[in-house]
Every structure is written in structure tokens, then in C-alpha cells.
C-alpha positions in Angstrom: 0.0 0.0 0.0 3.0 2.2 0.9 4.5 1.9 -2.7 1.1 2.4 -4.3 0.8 5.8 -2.5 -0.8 5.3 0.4 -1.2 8.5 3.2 -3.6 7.2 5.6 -4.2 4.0 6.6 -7.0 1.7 8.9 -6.7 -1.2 10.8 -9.8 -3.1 11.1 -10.9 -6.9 12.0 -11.1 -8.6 14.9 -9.0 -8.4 18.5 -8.5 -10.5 21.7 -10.0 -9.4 24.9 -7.5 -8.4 27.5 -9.6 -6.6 29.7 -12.6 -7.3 31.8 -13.4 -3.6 30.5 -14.2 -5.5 26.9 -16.0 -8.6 25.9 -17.3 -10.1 22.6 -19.0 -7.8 20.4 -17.2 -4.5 22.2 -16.3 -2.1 19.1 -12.7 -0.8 19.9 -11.6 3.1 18.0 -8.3 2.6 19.6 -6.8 5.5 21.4 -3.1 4.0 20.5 -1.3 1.1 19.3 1.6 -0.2 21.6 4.2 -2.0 19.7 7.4 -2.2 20.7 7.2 -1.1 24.2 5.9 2.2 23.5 2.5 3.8 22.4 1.8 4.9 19.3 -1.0 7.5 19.0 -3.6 6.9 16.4 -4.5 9.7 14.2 -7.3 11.7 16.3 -8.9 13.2 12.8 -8.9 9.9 11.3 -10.4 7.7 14.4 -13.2 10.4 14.4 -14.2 9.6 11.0 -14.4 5.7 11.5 -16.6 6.5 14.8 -14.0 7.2 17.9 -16.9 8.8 19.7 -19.8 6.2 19.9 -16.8 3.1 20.2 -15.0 2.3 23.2 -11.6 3.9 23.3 -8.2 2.2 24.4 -5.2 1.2 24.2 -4.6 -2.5 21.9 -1.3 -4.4 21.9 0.1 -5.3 18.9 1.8 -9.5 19.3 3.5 -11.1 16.7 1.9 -14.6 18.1 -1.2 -15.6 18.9 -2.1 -14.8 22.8 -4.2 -18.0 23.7 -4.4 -18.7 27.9 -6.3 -16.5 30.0 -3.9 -15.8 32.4 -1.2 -14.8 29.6 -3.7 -12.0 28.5 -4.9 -10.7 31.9 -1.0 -10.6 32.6 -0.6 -8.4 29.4 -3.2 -6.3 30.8 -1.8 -5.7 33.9 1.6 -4.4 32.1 0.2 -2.7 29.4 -3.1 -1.2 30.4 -4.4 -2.5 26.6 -8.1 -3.3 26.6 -7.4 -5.9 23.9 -4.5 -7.3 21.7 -4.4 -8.1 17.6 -1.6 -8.9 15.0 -1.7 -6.2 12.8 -2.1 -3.3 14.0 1.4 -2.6 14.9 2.7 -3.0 11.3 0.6 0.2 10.2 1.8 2.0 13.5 5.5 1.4 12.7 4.9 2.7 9.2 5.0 6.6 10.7 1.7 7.3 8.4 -1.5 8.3 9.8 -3.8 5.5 11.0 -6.8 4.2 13.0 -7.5 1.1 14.2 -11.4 0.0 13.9 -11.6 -3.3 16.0 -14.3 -6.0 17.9 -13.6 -8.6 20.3 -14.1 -11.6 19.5 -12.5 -13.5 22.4 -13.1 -13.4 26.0 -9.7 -12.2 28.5 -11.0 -14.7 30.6 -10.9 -17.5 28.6 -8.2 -19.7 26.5 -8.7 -20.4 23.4 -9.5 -24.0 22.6 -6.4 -25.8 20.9 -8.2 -26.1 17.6 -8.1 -22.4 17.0 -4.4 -21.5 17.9 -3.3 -24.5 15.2 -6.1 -23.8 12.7 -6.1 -20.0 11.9 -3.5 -18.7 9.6 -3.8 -15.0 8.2 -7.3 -14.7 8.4 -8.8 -17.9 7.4 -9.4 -21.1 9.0 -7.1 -23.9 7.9 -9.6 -27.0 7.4 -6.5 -29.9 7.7 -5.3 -28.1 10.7 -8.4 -28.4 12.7 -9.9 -31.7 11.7 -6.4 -32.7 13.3 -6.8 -31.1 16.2 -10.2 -32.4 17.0 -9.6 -35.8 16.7 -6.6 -35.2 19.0 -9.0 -33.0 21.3 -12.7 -34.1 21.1 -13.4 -32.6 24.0 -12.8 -29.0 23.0 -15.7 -28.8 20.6 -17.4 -26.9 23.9 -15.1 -24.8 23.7 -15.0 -24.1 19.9 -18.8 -23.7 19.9 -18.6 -20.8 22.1 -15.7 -19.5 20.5 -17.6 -19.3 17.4 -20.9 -17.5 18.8 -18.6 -15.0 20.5 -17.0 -14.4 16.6 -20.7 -14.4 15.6 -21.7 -12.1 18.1 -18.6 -9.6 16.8 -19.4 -9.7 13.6 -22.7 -8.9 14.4 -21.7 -5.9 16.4 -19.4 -4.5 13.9 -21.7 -4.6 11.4 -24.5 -2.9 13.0 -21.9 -0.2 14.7 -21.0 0.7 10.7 -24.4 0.6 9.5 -25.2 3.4 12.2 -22.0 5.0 12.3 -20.9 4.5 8.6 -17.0 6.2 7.9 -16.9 9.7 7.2 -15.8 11.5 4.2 
């Protein structure tokens, strides 16, 4: 995007609950990205425009791994103050442009993600071999899974309604 001419740039998709402050469904306008031990302001102008003042504002955490356990998130929580954590969002951050980050949780902070979905999502989609695997290994985490995927229901839900009402501004 950067060698095609890009000036401003979003974030958007979904993000991992780190805070009790956020569950499933919560539409994030982040207030900052931290990535690389510091904070990174998203651009005020631009979060207005994709809705910064009818989301819920915060800080998210940019990982370069998947953050799975429960405890591993509260405990990012406690360090960084980040309401919820994602894997991209740190890549437009470091780029220097302005940005905004337009996010919903779909994962609880207090739960761990069943094994299925650490192994089976890759870039965005679900890999099918990957989690047939896993639940044979793990029949007992299709619990798990099913709420897991009513919680991503329930997200897409929300964002979907929160742009329908609060559609990006020109």
C-alpha cells in the first residue's frame, strides 16, 4: 500500500480481549497502538471519521503470536493497560503514516482459546487440515469451539451494526 501511494491507513478486524473492561461484540476506535514497548498514537482526525466517539476507546497491543491462555492476557493487561491485543495493528503503527484502528472482540480475557483455534487460523482464514487434526486429538474442545464461534458471531454482528449506524466519514 506504501508503494502504491498510500497516506492514511486503517486497521480493522477482529481483536482479543485483554480486559474485563471488553468482551465479545465490544467495538474498539483505539486511542493507541503499543508495539514495541511504546505507544503509538492513532491519528485523532482519522479515528473520528471511523466512529472514535460512539466506540469504546483504548489502548490495543500489537503480538506477533497468537495470545491463547487467559492468564497470559490478563497478565498483558496488567503491564500494558491495553483493553485488547491483535496482530496487525502494529505494522501500520511502525509505518509513521496516519492511521486508526477500527476493532471488535471476538475472544473473551477470561478464557483460553480452545487448541483447535491456535493451530487452525493462519492469516485470516481457517485452515480446514489443521483443525480436523486437532479435533480428533481433542474431542473434548468442541465446547469450547462452539462458544468460541458465537462469540465471533456475536462480533461480527456488532461491527456490522456499529457501521451501519456509524458509517466512515468523508
Amino acid at each position: 500500500m506504501l508503494r502504491l501511494g498510500a497516506t492514511k491507513l486503517l486497521s480493522f478486524g477482529c481483536a482479543g480481549g485483554l480486559s474485563s473492561s471488553v468482551q465479545p461484540g465490544t467495538v474498539i476506535v483505539a486511542d493507541y497502538i503499543h508495539v514495541d514497548g511504546k505507544n503509538v498514537p492513532t491519528d485523532q482526525i482519522l479515528s473520528a471519521r471511523f466512529g472514535a466517539h460512539h466506540a469504546r476507546q483504548g489502548g490495543i497491543l500489537h503480538s506477533d503470536i497468537m495470545i491463547a491462555e487467559a492468564e497470559e492476557k490478563q497478565q498483558l493487561y496488567r503491564e500494558t493497560r491495553c483493553v485488547a491485543v491483535d496482530m496487525e495493528s502494529g505494522v501500520l503503527a511502525r509505518t509513521g503514516l496516519p492511521f486508526a484502528v477500527l476493532r471488535v472482540v471476538c475472544d473473551d480475557f477470561a478464557k483460553d482459546l480452545p487448541p483447535a483455534a491456535r493451530v487452525a487460523l493462519s492469516n485470516g482464514s481457517v485452515q480446514v487440515t489443521a483443525l480436523t487434526r486437532s479435533l480428533v486429538r481433542h474431542p473434548r474442545q468442541i465446547g469450547a469451539l462452539i462458544t468460541l464461534g458465537a462469540d465471533a458471531a456475536k462480533a461480527q454482528k456488532a461491527i456490522s451494526l456499529f457501521l451501519e449506524v456509524h458509517p466512515p466519514q468523508a
